[in-house]
N, C-alpha and C positions, 0 to 999 in steps of 0.2 A: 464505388461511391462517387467517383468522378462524371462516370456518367449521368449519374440521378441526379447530383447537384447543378448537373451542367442543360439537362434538359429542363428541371424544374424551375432553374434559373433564366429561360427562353422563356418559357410561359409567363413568368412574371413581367419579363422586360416585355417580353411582345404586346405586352398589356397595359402598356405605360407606368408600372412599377417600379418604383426604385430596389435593386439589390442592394441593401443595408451590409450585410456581412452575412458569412459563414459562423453557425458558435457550434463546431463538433458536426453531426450529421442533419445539422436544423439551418433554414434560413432565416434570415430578417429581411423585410421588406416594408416599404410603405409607401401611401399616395398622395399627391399633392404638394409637391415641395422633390427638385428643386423648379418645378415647373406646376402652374396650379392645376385643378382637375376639378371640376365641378360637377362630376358623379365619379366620385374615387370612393365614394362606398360601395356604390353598384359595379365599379372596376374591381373592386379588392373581393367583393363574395364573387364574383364572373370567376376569376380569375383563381378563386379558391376550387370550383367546379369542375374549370379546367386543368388541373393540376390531376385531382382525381382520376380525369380519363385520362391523363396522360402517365399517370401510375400503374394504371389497369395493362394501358399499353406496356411499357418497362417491365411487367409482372411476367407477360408472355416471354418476354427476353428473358425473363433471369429465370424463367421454368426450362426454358429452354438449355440455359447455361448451367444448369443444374446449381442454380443458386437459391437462397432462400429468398422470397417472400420481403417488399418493403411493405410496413405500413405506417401511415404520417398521422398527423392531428395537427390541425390548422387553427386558429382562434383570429378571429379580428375583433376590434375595436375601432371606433370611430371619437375625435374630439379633438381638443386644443392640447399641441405638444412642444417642445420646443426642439429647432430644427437648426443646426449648423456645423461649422467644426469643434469637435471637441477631445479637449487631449493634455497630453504637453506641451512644451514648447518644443521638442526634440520629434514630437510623433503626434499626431490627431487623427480623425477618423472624421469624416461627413455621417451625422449621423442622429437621431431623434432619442428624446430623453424627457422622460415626466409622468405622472402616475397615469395617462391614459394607455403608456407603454404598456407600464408595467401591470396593467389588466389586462392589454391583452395573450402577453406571456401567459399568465394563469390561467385562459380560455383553451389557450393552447393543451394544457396538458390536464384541461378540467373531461377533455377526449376522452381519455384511460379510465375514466369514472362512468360513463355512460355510454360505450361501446360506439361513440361518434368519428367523425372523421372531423367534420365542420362546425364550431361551437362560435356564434356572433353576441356581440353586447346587445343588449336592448337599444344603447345608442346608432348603434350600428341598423339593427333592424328599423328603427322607426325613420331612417332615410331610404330605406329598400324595401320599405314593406309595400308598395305597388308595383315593384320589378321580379320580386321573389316570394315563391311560397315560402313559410316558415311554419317551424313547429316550436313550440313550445316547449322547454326541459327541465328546467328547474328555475327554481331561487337560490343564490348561493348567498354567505356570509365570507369572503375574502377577506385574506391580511391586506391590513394596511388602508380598508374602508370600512365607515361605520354605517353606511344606507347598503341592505343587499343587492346584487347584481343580478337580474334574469337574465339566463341563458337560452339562446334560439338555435334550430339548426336550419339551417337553408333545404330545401327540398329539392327546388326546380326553378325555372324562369319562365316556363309555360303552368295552364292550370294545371294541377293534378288530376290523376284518374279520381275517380268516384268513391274507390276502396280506401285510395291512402287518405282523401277527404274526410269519409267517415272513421278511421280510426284515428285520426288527429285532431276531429272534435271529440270522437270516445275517449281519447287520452286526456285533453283538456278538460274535459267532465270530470274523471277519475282525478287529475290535479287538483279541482278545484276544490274537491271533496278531500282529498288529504290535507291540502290549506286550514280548512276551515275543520279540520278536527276528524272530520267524520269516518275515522278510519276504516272502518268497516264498509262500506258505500265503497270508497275508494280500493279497497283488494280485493273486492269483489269484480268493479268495473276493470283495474288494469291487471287483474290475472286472467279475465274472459279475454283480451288481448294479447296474453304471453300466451294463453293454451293456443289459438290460433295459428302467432306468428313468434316463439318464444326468443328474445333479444336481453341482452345484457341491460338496457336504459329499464325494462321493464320488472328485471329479476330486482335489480340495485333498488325500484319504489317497494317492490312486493318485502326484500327483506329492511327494510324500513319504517315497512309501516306495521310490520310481525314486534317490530324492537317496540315501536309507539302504544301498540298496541297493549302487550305485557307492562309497559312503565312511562304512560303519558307525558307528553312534552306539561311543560308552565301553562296557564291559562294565555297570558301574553305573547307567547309563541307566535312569530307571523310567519311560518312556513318554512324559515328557509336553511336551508343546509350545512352546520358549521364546516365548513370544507378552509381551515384556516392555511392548511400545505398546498393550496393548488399548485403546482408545480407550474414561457415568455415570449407576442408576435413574432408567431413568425410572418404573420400579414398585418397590417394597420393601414388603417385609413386618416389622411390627417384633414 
């Protein structure tokens, strides 16, 4: 555990990240504060990418050492947070607090729902949407907000080939069709996709749109997912 913490914790700093704390086998981190950073969104998904190859790497050591297997879920968020010490008088922590935290905790672990590794805010995306490819994943309804949140996954930082192009507008077609009711369009289009390439993000729409299917959402329904438990950054951008 010391080792993962301690290389994952390289990557971040090497990155101009701040290491926030350890909470269990999770990090916190974030950009911009106590030094500013004027692309600490595109630092903070950069740096969510490299973390992955640097896991991939660790993988071979712990195959090696006949250990098991890590695998992480990362969430960023991008917005206004507050940044200082905070604590008691006795004890404080340098450290970031405010509800754009606490979204991206919940991106964090909205992973386990869609077979992701990297899950970014919309806020987040729409500062790196020229630096990185993104896909597109859901609409969520989180605690604790009442406008839903779209979730993106980071791709790449060069173009994509031509195959993951077309199946990431084929997905976004099949979204846009499950949005707008059309359930049937939609399992249609994103099961020609799992028969393909068959992924957890794709099984999780197909039995959801099986549920919609048998017992219709409300007419008012705007797509998005009551996912009220998402289970906290461990990357942020401030």
């Amino acid at each position: 555990m010391n080792d993962y913490l301690t290389r994952m914790s390289q990557v971040i700093m090497k990155n101009k990240g701040t290491v926030d704390k350890f909470i269990g086998d999770a990090i916190m981190a974030f950009w911009g504060a106590p030094n500013e950073e004027l692309d600490h969104a595109v630092k903070a998904v950069y740096t969510a990418m490299a973390l992955k190859s640097e896991l991939n790497n660790l993988e071979n050591i712990c195959k090696k050492r006949n250990l098991p297997n890590i695998s992480v879920g990362i969430g960023i968020n991008s917005g206004l947070m507050s940044v200082g010490n905070f604590g008691s008088k006795e004890r404080f922590d340098y450290t970031v607090m405010g509800d754009n935290v606490n979204l991206a905790s919940r991106l964090e672990g909205a992973n386990k729902n869609y077979g992701t590794t990297i899950l970014i805010s919309g806020a987040t995306k729409n500062i790196i949407k020229n630096t990185f490819f993104c896909r597109y994943i859901d609409k969520v309804q989180v605690k604790g907000r009442q406008e839903p949140v779209d979730l993106y996954e980071p791709i790449s930082k060069e173009a994509p080939s031509q195959d993951i192009l077309n199946n990431v507008k084929m997905f976004e077609k099949g979204i846009i069709a499950y949005q707008h009711q059309n359930f049937h369009d939609a399992y249609k289009i994103i099961d020609s996709l799992h028969k393909n390439d068959p992924t957890q993000l794709y099984q999780s729409y197909l039995d959801r749109i099986k549920g919609f299917i048998k017992s219709p959402p409300p007419a008012q329904w705007e797509g998005a997912e009551r996912r009220h438990q998402l289970p906290v950054n461990k990357l942020l951008s401030k």
